[in-house]
C-alpha positions in Angstrom: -27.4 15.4 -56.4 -24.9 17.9 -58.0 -26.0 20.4 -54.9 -25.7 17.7 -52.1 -22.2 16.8 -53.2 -21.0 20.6 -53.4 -22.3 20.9 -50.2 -20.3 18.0 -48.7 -17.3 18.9 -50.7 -17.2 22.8 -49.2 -18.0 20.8 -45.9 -14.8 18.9 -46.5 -12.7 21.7 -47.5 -14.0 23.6 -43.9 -13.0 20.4 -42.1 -9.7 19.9 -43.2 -9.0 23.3 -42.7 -10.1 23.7 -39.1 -8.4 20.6 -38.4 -4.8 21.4 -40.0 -5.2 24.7 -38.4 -5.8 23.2 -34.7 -2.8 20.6 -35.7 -0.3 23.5 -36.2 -2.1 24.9 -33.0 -1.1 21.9 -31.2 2.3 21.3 -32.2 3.9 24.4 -31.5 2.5 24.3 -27.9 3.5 21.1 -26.0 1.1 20.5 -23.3 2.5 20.1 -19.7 1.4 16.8 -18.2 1.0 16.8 -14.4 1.4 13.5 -12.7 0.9 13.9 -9.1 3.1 11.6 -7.0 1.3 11.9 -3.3 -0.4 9.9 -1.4 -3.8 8.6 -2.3 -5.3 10.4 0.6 -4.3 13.4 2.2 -5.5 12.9 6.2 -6.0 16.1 8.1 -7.0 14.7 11.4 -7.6 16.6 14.9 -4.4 14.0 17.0 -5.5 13.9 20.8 -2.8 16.1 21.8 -3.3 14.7 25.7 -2.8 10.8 24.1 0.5 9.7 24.5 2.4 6.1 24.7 5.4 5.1 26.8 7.8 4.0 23.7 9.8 6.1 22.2 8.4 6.3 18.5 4.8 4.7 17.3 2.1 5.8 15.1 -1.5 4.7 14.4 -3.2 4.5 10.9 -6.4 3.2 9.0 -5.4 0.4 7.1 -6.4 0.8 3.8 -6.1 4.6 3.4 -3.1 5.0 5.7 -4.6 7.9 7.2 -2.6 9.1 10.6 -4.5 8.4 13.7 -1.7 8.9 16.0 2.1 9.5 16.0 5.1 10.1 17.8 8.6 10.6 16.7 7.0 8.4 13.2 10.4 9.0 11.0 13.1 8.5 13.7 15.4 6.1 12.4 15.1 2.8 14.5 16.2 -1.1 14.6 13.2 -2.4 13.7 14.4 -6.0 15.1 11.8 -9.1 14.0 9.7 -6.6 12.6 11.9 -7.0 9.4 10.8 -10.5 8.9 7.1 -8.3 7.6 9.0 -7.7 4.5 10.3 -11.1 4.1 6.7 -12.6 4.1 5.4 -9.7 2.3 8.3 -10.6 -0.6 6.8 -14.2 0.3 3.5 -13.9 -0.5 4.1 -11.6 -3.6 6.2 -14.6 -4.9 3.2 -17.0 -4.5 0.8 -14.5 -6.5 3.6 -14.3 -9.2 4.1 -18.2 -9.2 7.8 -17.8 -8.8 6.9 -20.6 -5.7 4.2 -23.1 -5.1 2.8 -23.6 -1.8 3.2 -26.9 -2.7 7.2 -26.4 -2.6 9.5 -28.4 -0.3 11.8 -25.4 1.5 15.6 -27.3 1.4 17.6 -25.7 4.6 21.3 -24.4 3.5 24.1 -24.4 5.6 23.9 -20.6 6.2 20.3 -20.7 6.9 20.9 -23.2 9.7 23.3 -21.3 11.1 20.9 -18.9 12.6 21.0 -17.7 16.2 18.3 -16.7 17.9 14.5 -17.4 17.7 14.9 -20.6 15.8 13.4 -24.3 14.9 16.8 -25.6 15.0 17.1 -26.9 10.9 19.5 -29.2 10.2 21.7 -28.7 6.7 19.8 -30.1 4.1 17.1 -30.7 5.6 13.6 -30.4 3.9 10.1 -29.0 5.4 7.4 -28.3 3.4 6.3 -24.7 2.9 3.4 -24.1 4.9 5.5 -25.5 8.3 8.3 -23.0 7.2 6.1 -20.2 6.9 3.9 -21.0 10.2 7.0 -21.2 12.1 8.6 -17.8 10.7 5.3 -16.3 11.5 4.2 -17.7 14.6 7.7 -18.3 16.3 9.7 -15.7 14.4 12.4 -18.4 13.7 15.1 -17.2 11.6 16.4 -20.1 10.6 12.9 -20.6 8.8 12.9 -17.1 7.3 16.6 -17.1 5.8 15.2 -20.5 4.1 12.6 -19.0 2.8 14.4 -15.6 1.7 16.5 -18.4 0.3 14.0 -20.3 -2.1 13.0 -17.0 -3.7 16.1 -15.6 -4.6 18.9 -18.4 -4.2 20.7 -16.4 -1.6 20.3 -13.8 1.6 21.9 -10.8 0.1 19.8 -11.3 -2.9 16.7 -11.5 -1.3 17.4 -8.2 0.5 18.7 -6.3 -2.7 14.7 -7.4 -3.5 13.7 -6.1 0.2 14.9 -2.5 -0.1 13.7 -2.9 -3.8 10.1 -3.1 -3.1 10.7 -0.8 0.4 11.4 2.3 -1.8 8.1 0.9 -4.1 6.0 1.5 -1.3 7.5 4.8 -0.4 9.4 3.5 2.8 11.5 6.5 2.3 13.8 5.8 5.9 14.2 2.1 5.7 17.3 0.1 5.1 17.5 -3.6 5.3 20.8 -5.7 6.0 19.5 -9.2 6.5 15.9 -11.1 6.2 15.6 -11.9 10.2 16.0 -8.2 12.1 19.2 -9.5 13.9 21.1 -6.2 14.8 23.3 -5.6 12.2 25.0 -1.9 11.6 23.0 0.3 8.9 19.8 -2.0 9.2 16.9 0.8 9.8 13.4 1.4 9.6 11.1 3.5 11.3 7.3 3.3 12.3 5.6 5.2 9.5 7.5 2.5 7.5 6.6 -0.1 9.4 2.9 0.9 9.1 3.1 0.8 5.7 4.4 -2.9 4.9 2.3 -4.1 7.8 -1.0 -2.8 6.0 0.6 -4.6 2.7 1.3 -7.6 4.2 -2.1 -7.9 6.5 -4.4 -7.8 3.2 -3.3 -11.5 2.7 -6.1 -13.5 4.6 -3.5 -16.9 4.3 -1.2 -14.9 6.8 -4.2 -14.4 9.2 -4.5 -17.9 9.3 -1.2 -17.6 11.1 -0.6 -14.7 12.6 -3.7 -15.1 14.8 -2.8 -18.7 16.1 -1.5 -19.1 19.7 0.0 -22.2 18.8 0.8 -24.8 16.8 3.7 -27.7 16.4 5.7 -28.9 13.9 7.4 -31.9 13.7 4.6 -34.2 14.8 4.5 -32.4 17.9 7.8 -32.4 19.1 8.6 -28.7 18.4 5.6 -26.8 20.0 5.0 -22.9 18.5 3.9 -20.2 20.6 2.7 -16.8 19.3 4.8 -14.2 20.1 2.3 -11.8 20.0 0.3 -12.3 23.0 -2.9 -9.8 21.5 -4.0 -12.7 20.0 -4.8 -14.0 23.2 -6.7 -11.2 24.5 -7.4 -8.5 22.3 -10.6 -8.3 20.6 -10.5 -8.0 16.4 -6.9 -8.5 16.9 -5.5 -10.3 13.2 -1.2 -9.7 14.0 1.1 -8.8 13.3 4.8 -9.3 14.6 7.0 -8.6 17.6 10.7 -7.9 17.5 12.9 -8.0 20.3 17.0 -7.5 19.9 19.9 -5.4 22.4 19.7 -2.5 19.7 15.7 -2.4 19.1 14.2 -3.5 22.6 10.7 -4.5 22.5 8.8 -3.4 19.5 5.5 -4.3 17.7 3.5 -3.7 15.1 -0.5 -4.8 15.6 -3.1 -5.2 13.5 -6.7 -5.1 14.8 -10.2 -4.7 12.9 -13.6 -4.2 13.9 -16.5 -3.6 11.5 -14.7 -2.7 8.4 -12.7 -0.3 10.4 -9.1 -1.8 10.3 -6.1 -0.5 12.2 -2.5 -0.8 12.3 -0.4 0.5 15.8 3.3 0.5 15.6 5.3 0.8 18.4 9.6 0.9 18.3 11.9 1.2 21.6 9.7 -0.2 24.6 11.7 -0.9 27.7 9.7 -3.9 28.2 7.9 -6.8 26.6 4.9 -5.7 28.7 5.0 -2.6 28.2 4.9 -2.6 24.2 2.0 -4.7 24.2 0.7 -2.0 26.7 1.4 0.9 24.5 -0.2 -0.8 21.3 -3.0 -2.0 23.0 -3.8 1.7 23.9 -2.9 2.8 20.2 -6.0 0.7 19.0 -8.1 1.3 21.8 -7.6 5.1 21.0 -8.7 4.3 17.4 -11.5 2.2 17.7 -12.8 4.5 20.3 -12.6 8.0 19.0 -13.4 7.2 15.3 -15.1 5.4 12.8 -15.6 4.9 9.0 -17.3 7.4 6.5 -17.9 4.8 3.3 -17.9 6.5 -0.2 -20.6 5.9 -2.5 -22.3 6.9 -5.3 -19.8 8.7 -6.4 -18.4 5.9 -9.4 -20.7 8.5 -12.0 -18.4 11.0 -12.8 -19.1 12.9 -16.2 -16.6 11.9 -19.0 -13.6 14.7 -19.4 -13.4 16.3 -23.3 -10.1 15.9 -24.6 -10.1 17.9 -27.8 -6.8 17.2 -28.9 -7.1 13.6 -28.6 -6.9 10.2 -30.8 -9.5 10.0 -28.3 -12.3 13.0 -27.2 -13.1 11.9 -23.9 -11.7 10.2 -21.0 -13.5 8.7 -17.9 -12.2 10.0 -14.5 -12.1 7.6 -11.7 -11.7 8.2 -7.8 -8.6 7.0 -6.9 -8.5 3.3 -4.7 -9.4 4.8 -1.1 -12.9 4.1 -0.9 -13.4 4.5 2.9 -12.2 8.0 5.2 -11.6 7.9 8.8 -13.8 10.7 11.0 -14.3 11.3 14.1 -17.0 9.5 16.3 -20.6 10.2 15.8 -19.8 12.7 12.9 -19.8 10.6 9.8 -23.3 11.9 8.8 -22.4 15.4 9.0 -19.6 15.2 6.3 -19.8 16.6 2.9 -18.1 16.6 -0.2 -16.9 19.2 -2.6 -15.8 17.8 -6.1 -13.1 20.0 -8.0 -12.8 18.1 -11.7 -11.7 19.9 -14.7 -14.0 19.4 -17.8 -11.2 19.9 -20.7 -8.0 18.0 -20.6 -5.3 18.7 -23.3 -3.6 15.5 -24.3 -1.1 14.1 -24.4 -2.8 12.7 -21.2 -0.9 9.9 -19.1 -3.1 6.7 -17.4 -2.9 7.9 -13.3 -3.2 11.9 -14.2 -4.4 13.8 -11.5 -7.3 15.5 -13.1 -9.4 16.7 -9.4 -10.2 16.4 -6.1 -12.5 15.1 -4.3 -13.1 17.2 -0.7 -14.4 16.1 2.4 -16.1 19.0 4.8 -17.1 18.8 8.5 -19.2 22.0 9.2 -17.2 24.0 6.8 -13.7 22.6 8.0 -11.8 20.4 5.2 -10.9 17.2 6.8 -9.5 15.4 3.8 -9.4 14.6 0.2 -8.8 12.0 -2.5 -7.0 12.2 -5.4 -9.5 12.2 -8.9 -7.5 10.3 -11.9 -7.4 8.7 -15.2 -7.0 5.0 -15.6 -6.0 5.6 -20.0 -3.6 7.1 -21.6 -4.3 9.1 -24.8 -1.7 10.8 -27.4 -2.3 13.8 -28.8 -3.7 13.6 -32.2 -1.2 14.0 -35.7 -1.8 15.6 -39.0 -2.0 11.1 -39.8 -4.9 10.3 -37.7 -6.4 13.7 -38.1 -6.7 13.1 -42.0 -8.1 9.8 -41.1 -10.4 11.3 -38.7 -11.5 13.2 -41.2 -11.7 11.0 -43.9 -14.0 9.1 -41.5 -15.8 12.0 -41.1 -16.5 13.0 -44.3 -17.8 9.3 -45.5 -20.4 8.9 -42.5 -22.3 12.1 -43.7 
């Protein structure tokens, strides 16, 4: 008994020594923390350099990666006309998942709201129309009377509501966007561009209650006496089609941005500056043909079995690493059994370590040429461990032998 007891003492004594000396280790060093900032996914795709569109800026990506399909001129500084009104409903539908509103709410038309030129429904001050009519008629008719009410609800006033516009527009990384109003009506300094554009479109398109409009021809409110007509007339014709929204000013001409998706494989085609109504349509119609046509999707499985990562300095030892949210890459047609991947994941990890650490790569290969990669990270955070826990630890320790 008297030997066992020795033994676990002189084990003790080694303990707390090899942990006060890696203490004094760890203090003295702080570890740099790397938190990358960049895009989930990293696209490096072969662009058709013989594919070209009429307008003068546009850009095709894969919805829920935003890998680049296409682009031209995608960071030119445009009026982005109606186009605006995506962030409005995208600020609308956050609000509903937040329960600042209720679908249930009766929209209440102010005086400024009704004073709206333009596409329009033609509110009447204080008049009241339920939500859902509000929203089907800012989606499907682009009125801005409708969409100023709504801007309205949320935040009690316009210039409120697009404080919260350009807000969430630098959230998403919408790094050449500047909003003046809630409708897209020309205004001096309002701004966005189509890589922009792309982006809140491929927000805004994940909500399935504004398919439900955006892929209606028409509608009526009113009892009828107010007829809507889509002013996107791809849902008329173009197969997969699910919106998006048309803008059409003096300072913007015709622009669109369309949303299209067939077999899993979503797309969204922006296109800013068309001469004509026709001819936008035209040019974004080609943008998703051009897509569906010369790719298709590369799914990513089996790959949720990472080993854990040792973190030896830790309150914690190891840490679980997690591919990042893409789950689906975009390759070219006929080649997505061909690919292969390459993982690059580091095994130790010095805390303190932050939750969304870049910690590894994962690389896609097509016959030895890197076409992409995603972003390995941490969903935890773990602090470094302290002469406190590390005498508990070892307390711990000691009493479990």
């Amino acid at each position: 008994m008297f030997k066992k007891n020795k033994i676990i003492s002189s084990m003790s004594i080694f303990i707390i020594i090899n942990i006060l000396f890696f203490n004094i280790l760890v203090f003295a060093e702080e570890v740099a923390v790397y938190k990358d900032e960049s895009p989930i996914f990293n696209t490096i795709v072969d662009i058709d350099k013989n594919f070209d569109i009429s307008a003068s800026s546009g850009i095709l990506i894969e919805q829920s990666s935003g890998q680049v399909l296409y682009e031209k001129n995608p960071d030119q500084k445009m009026s982005p006309a109606s186009i605006t009104k995506v962030m409005t409903l995208l600020l609308v539908m956050e609000a509903l998942d937040t329960g600042k509103i209720s679908e249930d709410d009766m929209i209440k038309t102010s005086e400024h709201a009704s004073s709206m030129g333009g596409s329009q429904i033609w509110l009447e001050v204080g008049e009241e129309m339920s939500f859902h009519d509000i929203l089907k008629a800012t989606i499907i008719s682009s009125a801005n009377d409708a969409a100023v009410a709504l801007a309205e609800h949320i935040s009690g006033n316009e210039d409120e509501f697009v404080s919260m516009m350009n807000s969430r527009a630098k959230e998403l990384g919408m790094l050449n966007t500047q909003f003046k109003n809630a409708t897209g009506l020309d205004e001096e300094g309002h701004y966005s561009t189509a890589r922009d554009i792309s982006i809140m479109s491929s927000k805004l398109i994940n909500y399935e209650e504004i398919q439900v409009y955006t892929t209606r021809w028409m509608d009526s409110l009113r009892g009828g006496e107010i007829s809507l007509v889509n002013t996107n007339k791809l849902v008329r014709y173009y197969d997969g089609i699910t919106g998006l929204k048309t803008g059409t000013t003096n300072d913007a001409g015709s622009c669109l941005t369309a949303t299209a998706t067939r077999e899993n494989f979503g797309l969204v085609a922006v296109v800013l500056g068309s001469a004509t109504s026709k001819e936008r349509f035209s040019s974004a119609s080609r943008l998703l043909d051009y897509g569906f046509n010369n790719y298709e999707i590369y799914e990513l499985d089996n790959i949720d079995d990472l080993e854990d990562i040792e973190v030896p300095n830790g309150i914690k030892n190891n840490i679980k690493p997690n591919l990042d949210i893409v789950k689906k890459i975009v390759v070219k047609k006929g080649t997505k059994n061909l690919v292969e991947k390459r993982f690059d994941i580091q095994n130790i990890i010095m805390a303190p370590v932050e939750d969304g650490q870049k910690v590894g790569i994962l690389e896609f290969y097509l016959e030895d040429k890197k076409i992409g990669e995603v972003d390995i990270k941490v969903n935890e955070k773990i602090d470094k461990i302290n002469i406190s826990t590390s005498f508990w630890k070892m307390i711990k320790y000691i009493f479990s032998i």
